[in-house]
N, C-alpha and C positions, 0 to 999 in steps of 0.2 A: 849186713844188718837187716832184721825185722822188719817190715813194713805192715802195721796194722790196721786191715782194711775196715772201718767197722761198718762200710755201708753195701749192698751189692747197689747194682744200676735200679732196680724197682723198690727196694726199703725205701719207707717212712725213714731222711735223713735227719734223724734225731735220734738218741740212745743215750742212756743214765742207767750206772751199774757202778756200786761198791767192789771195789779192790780191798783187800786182806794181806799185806805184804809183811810172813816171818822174815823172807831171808832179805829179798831185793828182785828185780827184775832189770835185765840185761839193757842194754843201748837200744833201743826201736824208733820206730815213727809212725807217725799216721799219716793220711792222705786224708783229716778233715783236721777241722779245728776241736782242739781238745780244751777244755775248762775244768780244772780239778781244783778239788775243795777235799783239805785234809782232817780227815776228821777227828781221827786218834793219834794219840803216838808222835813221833819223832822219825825222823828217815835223812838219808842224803840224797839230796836231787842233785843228778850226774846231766850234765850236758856233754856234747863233743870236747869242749877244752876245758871247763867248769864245772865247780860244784859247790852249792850250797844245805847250809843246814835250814829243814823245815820243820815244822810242828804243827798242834793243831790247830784251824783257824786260818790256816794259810790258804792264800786262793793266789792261781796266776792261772794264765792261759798259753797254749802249748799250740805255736802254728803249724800248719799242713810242715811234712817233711823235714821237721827237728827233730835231729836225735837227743833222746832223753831217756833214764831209768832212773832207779831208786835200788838204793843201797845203807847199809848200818841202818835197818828200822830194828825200832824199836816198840812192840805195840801199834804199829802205824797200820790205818788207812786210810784210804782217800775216794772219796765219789769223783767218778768222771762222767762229764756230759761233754759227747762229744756232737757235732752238727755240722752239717755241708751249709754254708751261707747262701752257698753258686742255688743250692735248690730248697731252703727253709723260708716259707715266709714270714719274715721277720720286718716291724716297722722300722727299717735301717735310717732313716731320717729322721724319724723322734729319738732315738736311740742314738745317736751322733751326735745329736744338739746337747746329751748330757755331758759332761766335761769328764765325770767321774769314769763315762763308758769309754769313752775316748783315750781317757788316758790308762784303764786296766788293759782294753782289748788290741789298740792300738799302738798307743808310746811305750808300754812298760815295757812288751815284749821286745822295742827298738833297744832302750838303754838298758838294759838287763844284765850286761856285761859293765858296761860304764858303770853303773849304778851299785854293782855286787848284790844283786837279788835285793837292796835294801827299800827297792818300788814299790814293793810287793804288796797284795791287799792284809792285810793282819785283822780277820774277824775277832771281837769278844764271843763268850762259849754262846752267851743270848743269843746276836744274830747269828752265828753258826749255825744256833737252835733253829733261829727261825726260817734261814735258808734251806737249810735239811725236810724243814716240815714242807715247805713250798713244791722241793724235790719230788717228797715222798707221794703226794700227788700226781707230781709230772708220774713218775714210776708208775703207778696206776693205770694210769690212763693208756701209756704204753704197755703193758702188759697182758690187759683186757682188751684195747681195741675196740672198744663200742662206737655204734654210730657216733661220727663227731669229733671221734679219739686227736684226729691230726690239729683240727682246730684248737681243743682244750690242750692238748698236751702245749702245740706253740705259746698260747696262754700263757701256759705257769713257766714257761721257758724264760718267757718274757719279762713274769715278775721275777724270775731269779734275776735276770739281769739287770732288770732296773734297781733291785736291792743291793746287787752288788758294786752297783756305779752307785749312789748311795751313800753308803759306807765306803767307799775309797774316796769320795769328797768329803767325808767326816773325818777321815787320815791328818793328825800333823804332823810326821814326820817331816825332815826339809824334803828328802828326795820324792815324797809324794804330792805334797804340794807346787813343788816345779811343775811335776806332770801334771796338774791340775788347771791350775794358770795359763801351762802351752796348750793346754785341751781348748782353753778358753781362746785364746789365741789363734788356734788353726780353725777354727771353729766363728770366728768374725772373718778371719784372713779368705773364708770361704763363698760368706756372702756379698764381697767390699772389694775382693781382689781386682776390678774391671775398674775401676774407682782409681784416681787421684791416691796413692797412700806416701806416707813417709814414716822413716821408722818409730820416730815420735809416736804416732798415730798406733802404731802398730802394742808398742810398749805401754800406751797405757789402757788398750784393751783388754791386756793380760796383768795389768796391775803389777808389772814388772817394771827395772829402769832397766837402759837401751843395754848394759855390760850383760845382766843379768839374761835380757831377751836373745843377745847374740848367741851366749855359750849354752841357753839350754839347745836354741836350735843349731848348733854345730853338735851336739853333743846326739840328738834327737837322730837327724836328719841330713848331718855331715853339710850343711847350707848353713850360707847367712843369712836373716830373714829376708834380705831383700830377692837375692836367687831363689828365695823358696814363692816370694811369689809371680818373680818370674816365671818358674817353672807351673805355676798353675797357670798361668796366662797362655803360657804354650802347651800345654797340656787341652787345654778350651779353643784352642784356634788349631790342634790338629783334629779334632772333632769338628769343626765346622766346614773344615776344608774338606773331609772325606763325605762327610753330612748335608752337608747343604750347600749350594751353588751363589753364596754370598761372595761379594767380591772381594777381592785378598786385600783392600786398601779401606774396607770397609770392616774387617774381621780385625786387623789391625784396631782400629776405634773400637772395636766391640769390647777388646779383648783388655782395653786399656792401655793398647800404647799409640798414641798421638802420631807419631811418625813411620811411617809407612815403610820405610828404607832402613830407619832402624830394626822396626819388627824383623823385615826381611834377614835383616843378619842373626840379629836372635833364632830365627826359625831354623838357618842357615848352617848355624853354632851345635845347636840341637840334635839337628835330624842329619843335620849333612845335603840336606836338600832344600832347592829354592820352593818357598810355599807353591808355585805352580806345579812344579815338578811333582810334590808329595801330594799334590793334590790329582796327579794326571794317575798316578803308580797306586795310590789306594782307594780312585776312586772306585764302588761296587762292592769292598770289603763291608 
């Protein structure tokens, strides 16, 4: 299979270019993240084991190393804006906090099987409109390269993204509004995780009841919400262990778990390693 590089090592990692697809384009991948927005036409989007139908107004996001093409268009094109995160500065923290970006960039791409493509962003032709004119900007800028170009072009990068988290929080379908909801959900479970929770607590953050909160996140994330904030807890106490020379009885409280010999088995469970040990083997990484 194809692997389509669109960056070298010293590109500006950002690029926006219209595709024209008569027939179809074969199985490939990228090594950045891909954002397409379909502009014309009809086509089938081919995955590894799936395949759905698109039209215009459709927007999803394609991570590093999926295989994907397009096949049966019809009329079809699609803008791709493709972008390395590892090296675009992008405000990843305000952009996170939106629930809409969280659940296009993040969740959709997870349940996209579960789901049957049915997560998916569905622009009207207006904001199609308007996200195309925001593009055609960004395009600009990249083209010409004028003093400033990296700045301004992130810019308009930015407001395509925030328009398009946006408009997937104006989505009601049911399958988009789940994503929505869990947005809202992983998105408290982020700032609160170190905290006292219970799943009550958790459920009605996300203005879900607890049946509804469990299956989206097994569905999401193959966890019940309560392992999922396990798993951020340990996730924050193998950073600290490797980061800082806090005490392991003390990171335990940091992290939110009160018992010190339990943490130890959770860490245990995890890593396979006593928090000392992972902490002797990666410290310096």
């Amino acid at each position: 299979m194809l692997t389509r590089n669109l960056f070298g090592p010293q590109d500006f990692p950002l690029a926006a270019s219209l595709a024209v697809h008569r027939t179809g384009i074969d199985l490939h991948r990228h090594d950045s993240v891909e954002l397409a927005l379909v502009t014309q036409g009809h086509a089938t989007h081919r995955l590894q084991t799936e395949a759905y139908a698109i039209e215009a107004g459709d927007a999803f996001v394609i991570l590093p190393n999926v295989l994907h093409g397009y096949e049966n268009c019809r009329g079809f094109s699609v803008m791709n804006l493709g972008f390395d995160p590892e090296r675009l500065t992008l405000p990843t923290h305000q952009l996170a906090a939106l629930p809409g970006y969280r659940a296009l960039f993040t969740l959709e791409p997870q349940v996209r099987t579960k789901h049957a493509f049915r997560s998916r962003l569905q622009l009207e032709r207006s904001a199609l409109d308007h996200v195309l004119a925001i593009v055609a900007s960004l395009q600009r800028e990249l083209q010409e390269r004028a003093p400033g170009f990296a700045l301004s072009a992130t810019s308009y990068f930015t407001a395509v993204l925030v328009e398009l988290a946006r408009q997937y929080e104006r989505m009601r379908t049911p399958a988009s509004q789940s994503l929505v909801r869990l947005s809202a959900v992983v998105e408290w479970l982020a700032d609160h995780f170190t905290e006292p929770i219970t799943l009550e607590e958790i459920a009605r953050a996300g203005g879900m009841s607890k049946s509804s909160l469990r299956r989206s996140f097994q569905e999401c994330f193959g966890l019940s919400p309560m392992n999922y904030v396990i798993d951020l807890r340990l996730r924050q106490a193998e950073f600290l262990l490797r980061d800082t020379q806090t005490p392991i009885r003390d990171i335990a409280a940091l992290v939110g778990v009160d018992d010190a010999s339990y943490f130890s088995r959770l860490f245990r469970r995890r890593s396979g390693l006593e928090p000392s040990a992972y902490r002797a083997t990666h410290r310096g990484d």
